[in-house]
C-alpha positions in Angstrom: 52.9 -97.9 44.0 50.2 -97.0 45.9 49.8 -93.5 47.6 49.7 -93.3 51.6 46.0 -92.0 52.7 45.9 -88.8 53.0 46.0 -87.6 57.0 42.7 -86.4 58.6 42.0 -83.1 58.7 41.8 -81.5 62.5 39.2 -81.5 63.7 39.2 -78.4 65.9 41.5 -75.1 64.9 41.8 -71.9 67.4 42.3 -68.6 65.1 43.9 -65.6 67.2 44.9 -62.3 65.8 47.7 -60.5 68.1 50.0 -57.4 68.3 51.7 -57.0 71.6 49.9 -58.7 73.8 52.8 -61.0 75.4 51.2 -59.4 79.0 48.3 -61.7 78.4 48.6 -63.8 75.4 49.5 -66.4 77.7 46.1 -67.3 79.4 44.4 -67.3 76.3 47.0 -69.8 74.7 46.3 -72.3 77.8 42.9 -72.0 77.7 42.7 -73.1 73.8 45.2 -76.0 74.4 42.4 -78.7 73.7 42.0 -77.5 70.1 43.7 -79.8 67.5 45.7 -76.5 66.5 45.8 -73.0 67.2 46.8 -70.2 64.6 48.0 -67.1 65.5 48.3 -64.3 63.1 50.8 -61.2 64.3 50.7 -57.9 63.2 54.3 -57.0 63.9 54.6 -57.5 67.6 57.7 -55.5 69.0 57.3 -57.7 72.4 57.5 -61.4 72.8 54.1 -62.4 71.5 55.2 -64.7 69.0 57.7 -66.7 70.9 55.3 -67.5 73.5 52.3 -68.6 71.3 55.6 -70.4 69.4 56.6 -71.8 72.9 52.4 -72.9 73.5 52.4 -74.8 70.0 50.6 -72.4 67.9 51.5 -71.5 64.4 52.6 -68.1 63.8 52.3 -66.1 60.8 53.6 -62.9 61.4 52.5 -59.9 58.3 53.9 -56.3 58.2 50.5 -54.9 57.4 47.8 -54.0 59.1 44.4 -54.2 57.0 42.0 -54.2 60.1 40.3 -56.4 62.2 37.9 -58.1 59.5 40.6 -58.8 56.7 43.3 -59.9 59.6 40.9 -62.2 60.9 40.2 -63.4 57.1 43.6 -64.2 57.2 43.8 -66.1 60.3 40.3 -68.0 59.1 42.6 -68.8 55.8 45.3 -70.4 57.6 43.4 -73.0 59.6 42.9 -76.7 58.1 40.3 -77.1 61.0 36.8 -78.6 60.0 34.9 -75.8 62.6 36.9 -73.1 64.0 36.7 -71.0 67.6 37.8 -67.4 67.1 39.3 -65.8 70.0 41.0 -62.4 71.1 44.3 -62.5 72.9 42.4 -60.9 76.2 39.7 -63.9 76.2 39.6 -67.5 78.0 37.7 -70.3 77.2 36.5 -71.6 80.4 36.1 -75.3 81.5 32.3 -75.0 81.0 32.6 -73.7 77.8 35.5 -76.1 76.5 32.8 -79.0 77.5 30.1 -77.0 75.6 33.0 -76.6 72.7 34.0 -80.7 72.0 30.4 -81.9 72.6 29.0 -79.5 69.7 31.8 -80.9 67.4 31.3 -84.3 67.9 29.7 -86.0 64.7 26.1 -86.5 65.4 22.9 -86.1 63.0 22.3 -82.9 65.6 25.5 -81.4 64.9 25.6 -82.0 61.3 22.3 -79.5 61.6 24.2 -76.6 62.8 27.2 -74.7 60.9 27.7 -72.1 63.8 27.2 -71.3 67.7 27.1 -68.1 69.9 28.6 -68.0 73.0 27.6 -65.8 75.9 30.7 -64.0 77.0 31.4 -62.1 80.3 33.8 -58.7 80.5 35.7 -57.5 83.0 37.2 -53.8 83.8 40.5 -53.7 85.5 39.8 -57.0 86.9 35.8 -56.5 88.3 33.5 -58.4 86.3 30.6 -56.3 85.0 27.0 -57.2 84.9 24.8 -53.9 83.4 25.5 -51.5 80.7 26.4 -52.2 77.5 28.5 -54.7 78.2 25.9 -57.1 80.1 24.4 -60.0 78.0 27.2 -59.7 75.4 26.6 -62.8 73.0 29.3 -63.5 70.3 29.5 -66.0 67.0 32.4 -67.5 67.7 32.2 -71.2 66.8 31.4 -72.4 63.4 32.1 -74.7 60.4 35.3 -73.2 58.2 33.8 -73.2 55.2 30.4 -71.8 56.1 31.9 -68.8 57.4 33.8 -65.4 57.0 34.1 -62.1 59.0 32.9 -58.9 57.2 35.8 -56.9 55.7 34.6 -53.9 58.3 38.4 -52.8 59.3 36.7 -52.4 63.1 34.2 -54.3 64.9 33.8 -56.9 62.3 31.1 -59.7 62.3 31.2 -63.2 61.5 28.8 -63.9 58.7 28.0 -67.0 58.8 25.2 -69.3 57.0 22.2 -70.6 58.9 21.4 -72.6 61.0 22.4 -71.2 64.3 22.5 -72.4 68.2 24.2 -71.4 71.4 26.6 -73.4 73.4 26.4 -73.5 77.6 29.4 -72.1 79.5 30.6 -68.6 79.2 34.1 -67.2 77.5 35.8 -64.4 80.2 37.1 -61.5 78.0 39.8 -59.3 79.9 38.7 -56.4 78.7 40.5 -53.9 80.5 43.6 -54.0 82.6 44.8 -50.1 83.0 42.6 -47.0 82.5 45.9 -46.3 80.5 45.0 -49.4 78.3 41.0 -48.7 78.4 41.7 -44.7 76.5 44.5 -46.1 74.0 41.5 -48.5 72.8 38.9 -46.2 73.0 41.0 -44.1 70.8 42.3 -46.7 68.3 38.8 -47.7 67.7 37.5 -44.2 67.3 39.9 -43.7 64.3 38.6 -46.8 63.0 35.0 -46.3 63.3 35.5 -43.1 62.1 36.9 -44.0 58.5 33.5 -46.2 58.7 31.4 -43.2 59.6 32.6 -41.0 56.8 32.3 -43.7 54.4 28.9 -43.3 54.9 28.9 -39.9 54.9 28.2 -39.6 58.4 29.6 -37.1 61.3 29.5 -33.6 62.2 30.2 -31.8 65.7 26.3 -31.9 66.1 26.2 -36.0 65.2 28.9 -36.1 68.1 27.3 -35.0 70.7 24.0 -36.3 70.0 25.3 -40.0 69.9 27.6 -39.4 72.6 25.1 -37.9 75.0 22.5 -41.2 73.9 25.1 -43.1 74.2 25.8 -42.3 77.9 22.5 -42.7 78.5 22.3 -45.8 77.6 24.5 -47.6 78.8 24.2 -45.8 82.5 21.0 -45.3 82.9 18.4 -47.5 80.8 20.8 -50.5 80.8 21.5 -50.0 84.4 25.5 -49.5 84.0 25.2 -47.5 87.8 24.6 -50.5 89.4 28.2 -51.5 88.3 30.0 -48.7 90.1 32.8 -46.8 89.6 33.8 -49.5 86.6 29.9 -49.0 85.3 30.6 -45.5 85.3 34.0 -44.7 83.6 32.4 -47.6 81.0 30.1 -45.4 80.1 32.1 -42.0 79.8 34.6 -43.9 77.6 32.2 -45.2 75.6 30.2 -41.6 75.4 33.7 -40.4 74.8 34.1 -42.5 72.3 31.5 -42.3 70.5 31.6 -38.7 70.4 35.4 -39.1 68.9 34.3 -41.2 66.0 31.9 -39.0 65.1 33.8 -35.6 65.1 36.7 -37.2 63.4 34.0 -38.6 60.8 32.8 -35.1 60.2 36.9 -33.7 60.2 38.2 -35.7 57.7 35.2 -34.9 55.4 35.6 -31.1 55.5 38.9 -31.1 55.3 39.7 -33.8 53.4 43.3 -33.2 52.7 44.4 -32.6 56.6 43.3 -30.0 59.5 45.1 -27.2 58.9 47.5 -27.1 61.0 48.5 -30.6 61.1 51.7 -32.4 59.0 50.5 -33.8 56.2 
């Protein structure tokens, strides 16, 4: 008896990692709807993340761990049976531009079979303004790209997708929601602080004098030689919370390596 043939793979697979964002999951979800399949991995959502993605057609795998951003992604990477893969955050949206750009860099072609990944040029909002300067302007992210030519670094915050060459960039532009709430802007800026901080001592970076350095070049640039005052108010408080964070990393770096077994003072 002869075996059936064996199904086609999909062509296209959406990878999302998600922890409680059921507040904007949802746009994301709708935007990636033309993808053969979308996987979602959640890290223990307490809100209704995985029902909706569930209730959008995604497959859910939900873990108990968190290992950071480059290993979760890793895992979502894993999970997809795609031939190329788009990567997305749960505050992004693919636009109908981009989605265009998307299907006609995937169709077989001798030009396609030239390139294993593609940027994309994406544009972030604060609290709902779009901004143009500072050092969030001309953001350009890897974001498309063959499955098995790629993997993100294991860096457990702002991981990269290392991907082999060659290279391009697709037309149309993927809107990232960046910020919602100045409530939700400082419990970032803080989350990734601790992050890069276990980075920074790792390296045996930090130190109260490291802090304000970066933090004070870091205001700079973004406000002043990238031009973040032309953006406001927004381009403003962008660039104290990324001073601010920056300076965070860097004195929490240089904490944890003097005292090594806790601040005195703190539980342990």
């Amino acid at each position: 008896m002869s075996r059936p043939p064996e199904a086609e793979p999909p062509r296209l697979s959406v990878a999302i990692i998600a922890m409680n964002e059921a507040h904007r999951i949802e746009r994301c979800l709708r935007s990636a709807a033309f993808a053969d399949e979308i996987v979602l991995v959640d890290s223990g959502s307490s809100d209704d993340t995985a029902a909706i993605a569930r209730a959008h057609g995604a497959r859910v795998i939900e873990t108990a761990d968190w290992p950071g951003f480059g290993p979760q992604k890793n895992r979502a990477l894993a999970a997809c049976r795609g031939r190329w893969v788009l990567s997305l955050d749960a505050d992004e949206e693919v636009t109908a531009a981009l989605r265009a750009a998307i299907l006609a860099a995937i169709e077989p072609s001798p030009a396609q079979e030239r390139v294993n990944g593609y940027w994309v040029r994406r544009s972030s909002s604060w609290c709902g303004r779009t901004i143009r300067f500072g050092d969030w302007r001309n953001d350009r992210v890897l974001r498309l790209f063959r499955r098995e030519a790629a993997r993100f670094s294991d860096d457990l915050v702002h991981e990269r997708v290392e991907c082999a060459p060659p290279l391009a960039t697709l037309d149309g532009v993927l809107l990232h929601d960046s910020v919602d709430s100045r409530a939700d802007a400082l419990e970032k800026m803080h989350r990734y602080a601790r992050l890069g901080a276990d980075k920074l001592r790792a390296r045996g970076r930090g130190g109260l004098a490291a802090a304000w350095l970066h933090g004070a070049w870091t205001f700079v640039r973004g406000y002043l030689l990238r031009l973040g005052f032309l953006d406001g108010r927004a381009g403003l408080a962008i660039a104290v919370l990324n001073a601010r964070g920056t300076w965070l990393r860097y004195r929490l770096a240089g904490r944890a390596a003097r005292y090594p077994s806790g601040f005195p003072g703190e539980p342990r």
